[in-house]
One Martini backbone bead per residue (centre of mass of N, CA, C, O) as a GRO file, in nm:
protein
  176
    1UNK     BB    1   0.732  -3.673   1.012
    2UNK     BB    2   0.628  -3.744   0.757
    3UNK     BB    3   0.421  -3.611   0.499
    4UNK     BB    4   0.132  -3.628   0.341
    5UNK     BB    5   0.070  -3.707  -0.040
    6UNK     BB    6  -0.216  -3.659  -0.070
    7UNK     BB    7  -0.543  -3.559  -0.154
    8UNK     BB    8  -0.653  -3.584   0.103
    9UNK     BB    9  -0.525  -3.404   0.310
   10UNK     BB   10  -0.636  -3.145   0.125
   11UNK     BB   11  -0.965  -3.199   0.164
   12UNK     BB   12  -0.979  -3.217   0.469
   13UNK     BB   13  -0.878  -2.875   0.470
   14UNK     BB   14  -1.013  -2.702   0.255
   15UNK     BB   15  -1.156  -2.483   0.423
   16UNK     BB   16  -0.897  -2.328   0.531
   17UNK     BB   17  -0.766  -2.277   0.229
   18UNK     BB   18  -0.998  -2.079   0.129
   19UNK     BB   19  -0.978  -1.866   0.378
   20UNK     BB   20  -0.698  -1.804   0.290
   21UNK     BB   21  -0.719  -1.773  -0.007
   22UNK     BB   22  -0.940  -1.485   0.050
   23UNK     BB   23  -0.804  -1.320   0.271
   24UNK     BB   24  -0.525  -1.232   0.336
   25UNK     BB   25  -0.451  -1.288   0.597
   26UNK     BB   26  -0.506  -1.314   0.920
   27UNK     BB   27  -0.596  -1.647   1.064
   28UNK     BB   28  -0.824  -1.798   1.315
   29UNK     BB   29  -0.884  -2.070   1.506
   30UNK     BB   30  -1.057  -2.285   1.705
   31UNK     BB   31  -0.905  -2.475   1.974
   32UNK     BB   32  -0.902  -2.703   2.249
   33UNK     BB   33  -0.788  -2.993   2.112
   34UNK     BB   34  -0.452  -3.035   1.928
   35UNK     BB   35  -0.303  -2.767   1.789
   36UNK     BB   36  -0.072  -2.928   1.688
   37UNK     BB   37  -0.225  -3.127   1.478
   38UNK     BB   38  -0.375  -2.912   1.328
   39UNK     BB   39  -0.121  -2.772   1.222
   40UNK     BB   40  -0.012  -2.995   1.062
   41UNK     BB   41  -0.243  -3.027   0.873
   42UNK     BB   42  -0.182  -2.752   0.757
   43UNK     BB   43   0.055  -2.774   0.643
   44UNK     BB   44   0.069  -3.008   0.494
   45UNK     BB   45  -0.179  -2.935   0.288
   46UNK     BB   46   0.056  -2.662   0.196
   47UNK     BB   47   0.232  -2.859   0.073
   48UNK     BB   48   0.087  -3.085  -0.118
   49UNK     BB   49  -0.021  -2.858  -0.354
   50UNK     BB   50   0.246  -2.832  -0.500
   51UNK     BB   51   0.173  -3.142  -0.619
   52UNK     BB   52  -0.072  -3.041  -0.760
   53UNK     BB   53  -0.227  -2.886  -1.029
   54UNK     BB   54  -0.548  -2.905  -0.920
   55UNK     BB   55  -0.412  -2.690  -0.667
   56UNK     BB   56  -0.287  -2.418  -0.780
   57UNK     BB   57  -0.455  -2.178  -0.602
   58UNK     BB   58  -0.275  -2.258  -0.358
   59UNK     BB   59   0.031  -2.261  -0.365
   60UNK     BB   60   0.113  -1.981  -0.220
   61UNK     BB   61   0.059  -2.029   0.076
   62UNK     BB   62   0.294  -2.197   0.105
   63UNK     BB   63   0.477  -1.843   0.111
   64UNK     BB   64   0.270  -1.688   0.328
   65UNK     BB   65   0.255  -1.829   0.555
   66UNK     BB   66   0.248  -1.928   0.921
   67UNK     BB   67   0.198  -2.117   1.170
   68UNK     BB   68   0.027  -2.146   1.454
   69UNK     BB   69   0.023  -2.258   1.783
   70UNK     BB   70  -0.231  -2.213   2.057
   71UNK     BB   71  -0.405  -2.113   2.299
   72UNK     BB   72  -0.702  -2.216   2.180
   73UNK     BB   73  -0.545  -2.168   1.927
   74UNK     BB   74  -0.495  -2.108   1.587
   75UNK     BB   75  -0.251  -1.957   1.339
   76UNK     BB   76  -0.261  -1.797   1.006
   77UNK     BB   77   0.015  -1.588   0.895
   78UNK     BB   78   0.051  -1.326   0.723
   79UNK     BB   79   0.356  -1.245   0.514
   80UNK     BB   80   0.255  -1.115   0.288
   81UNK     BB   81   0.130  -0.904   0.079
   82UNK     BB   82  -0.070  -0.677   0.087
   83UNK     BB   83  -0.359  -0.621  -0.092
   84UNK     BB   84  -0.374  -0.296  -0.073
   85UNK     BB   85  -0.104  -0.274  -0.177
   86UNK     BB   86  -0.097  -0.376  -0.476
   87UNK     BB   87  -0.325  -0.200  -0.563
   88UNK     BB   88  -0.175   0.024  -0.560
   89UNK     BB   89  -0.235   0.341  -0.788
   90UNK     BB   90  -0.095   0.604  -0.872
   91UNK     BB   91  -0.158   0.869  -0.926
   92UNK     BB   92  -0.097   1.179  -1.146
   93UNK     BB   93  -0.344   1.356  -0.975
   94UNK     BB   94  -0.416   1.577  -0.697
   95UNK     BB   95  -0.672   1.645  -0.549
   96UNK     BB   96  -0.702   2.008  -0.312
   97UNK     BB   97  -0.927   2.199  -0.185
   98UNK     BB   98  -0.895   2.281   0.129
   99UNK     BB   99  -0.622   2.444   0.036
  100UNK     BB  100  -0.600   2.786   0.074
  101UNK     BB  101  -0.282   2.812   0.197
  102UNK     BB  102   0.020   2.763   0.256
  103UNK     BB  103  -0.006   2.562   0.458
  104UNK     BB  104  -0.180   2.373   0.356
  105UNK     BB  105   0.002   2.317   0.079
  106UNK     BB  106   0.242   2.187   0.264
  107UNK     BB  107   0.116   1.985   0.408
  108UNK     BB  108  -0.018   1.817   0.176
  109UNK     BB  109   0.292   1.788   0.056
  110UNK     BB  110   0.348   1.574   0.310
  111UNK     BB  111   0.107   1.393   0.330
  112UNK     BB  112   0.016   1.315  -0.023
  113UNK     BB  113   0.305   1.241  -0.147
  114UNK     BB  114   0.308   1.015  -0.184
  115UNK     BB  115   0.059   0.945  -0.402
  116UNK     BB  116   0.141   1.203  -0.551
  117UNK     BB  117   0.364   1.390  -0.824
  118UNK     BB  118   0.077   1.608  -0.799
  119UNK     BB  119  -0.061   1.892  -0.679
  120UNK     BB  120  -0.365   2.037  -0.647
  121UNK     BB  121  -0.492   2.386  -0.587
  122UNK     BB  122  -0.770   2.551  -0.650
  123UNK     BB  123  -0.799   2.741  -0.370
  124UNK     BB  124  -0.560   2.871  -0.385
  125UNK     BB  125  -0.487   3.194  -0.251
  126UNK     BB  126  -0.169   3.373  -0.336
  127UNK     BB  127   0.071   3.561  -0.255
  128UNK     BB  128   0.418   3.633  -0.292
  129UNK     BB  129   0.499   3.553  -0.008
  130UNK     BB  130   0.386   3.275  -0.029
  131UNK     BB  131   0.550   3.137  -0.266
  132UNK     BB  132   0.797   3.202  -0.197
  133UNK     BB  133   0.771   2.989   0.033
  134UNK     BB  134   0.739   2.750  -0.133
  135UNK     BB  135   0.957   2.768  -0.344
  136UNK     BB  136   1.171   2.717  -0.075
  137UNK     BB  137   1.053   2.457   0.056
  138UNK     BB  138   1.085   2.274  -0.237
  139UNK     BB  139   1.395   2.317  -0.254
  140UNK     BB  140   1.494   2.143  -0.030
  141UNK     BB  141   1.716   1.879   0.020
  142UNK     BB  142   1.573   1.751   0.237
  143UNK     BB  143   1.299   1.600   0.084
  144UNK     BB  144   1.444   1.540  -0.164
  145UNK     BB  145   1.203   1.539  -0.421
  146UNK     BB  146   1.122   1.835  -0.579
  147UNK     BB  147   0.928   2.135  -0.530
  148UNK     BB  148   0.687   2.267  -0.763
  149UNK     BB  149   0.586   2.576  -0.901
  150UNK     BB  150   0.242   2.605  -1.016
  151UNK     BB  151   0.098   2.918  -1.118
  152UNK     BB  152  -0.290   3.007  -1.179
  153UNK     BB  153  -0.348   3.229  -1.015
  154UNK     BB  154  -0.679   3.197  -0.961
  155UNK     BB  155  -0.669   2.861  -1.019
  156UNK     BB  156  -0.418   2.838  -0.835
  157UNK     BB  157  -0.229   2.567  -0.752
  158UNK     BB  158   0.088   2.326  -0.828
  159UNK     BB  159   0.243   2.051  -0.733
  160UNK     BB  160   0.576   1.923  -0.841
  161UNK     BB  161   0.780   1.608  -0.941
  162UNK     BB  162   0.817   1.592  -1.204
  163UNK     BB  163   0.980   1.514  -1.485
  164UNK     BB  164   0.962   1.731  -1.748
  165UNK     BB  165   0.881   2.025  -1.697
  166UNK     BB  166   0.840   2.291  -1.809
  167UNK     BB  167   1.011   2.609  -1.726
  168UNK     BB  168   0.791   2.818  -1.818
  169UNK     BB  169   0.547   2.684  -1.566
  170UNK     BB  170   0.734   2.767  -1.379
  171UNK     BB  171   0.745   2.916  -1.120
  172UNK     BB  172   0.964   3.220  -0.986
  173UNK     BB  173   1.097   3.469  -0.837
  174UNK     BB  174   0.972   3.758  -1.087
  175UNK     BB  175   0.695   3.664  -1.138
  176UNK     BB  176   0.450   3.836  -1.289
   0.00000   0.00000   0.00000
């Protein structure tokens, strides 16, 4: 059975799809009887919505959803990128205070390399065989992008993935 593409099944689905753009994620409603031909009104209206310019803000919807009827309820699936994804914006630098010795800020970069290609830790207090250890933990080839170690004395250390530091300001073993 072709769709309806009259503006009349939009306006009769409007508030399914408004809850669908508002929330872009998965969404069911209940219903005890008809699930499939309410499933059907709702493809049918998020199908017509690209014929009509006046429903632009609605258009994403069929390319984002699929509908499914259930027992008992509806589900439009959200197969879209997810909203938390898409607004992620990578910092320049994390600051980690909690990081006090070698393992923290191993560890540290570890849990928080994905979020930032630079990481400080102001209260990390290291001696020499501390730096050594990270020093060569950052260069391991199987990590991936390497970790290099940037030594502030007492005002802690930063550790970057960033390329074009130069290197005057990269700790290596024989310095200080």
């Amino acid at each position: 059975m072709p769709y309806n593409k009259s503006k009349a099944c939009v306006r009769r689905m409007m508030p399914f799809l408004a809850v669908m753009k508002e929330s872009k994620q998965t969404v069911t409603w209940p219903v005890k009887n008809g699930q499939a031909k309410f499933a059907y009104k709702l493809r049918e209206a998020m199908d017509t919505v690209t014929l009509h310019p006046e429903f632009e803000q609605f258009h994403f919807l069929k390319d984002n959803y699929r509908i499914h009827p259930r027992s008992g309820w509806v589900e439009a699936e959200w197969i879209g990128v997810d909203a938390d994804i898409a607004q992620i914006a990578t910092p320049a630098l994390l600051e980690i205070p909690e990081a006090l010795d070698a393992q923290g800020v191993v560890g540290a970069c570890i849990k928080f390399g994905i979020r930032a290609d630079e990481l400080h830790f102001p209260n990390a207090r290291l001696n020499d065989n501390e730096r050594l250890a990270i020093y060569q933990w950052g260069r391991n080839a199987e990590l991936g992008p390497h970790w290099k170690l940037i030594s502030h004395g007492d005002r802690g250390v930063t550790m970057t993935r960033k390329s074009g530091v130069s290197e005057i300001f990269l700790w290596e073993p024989g310095d200080e």
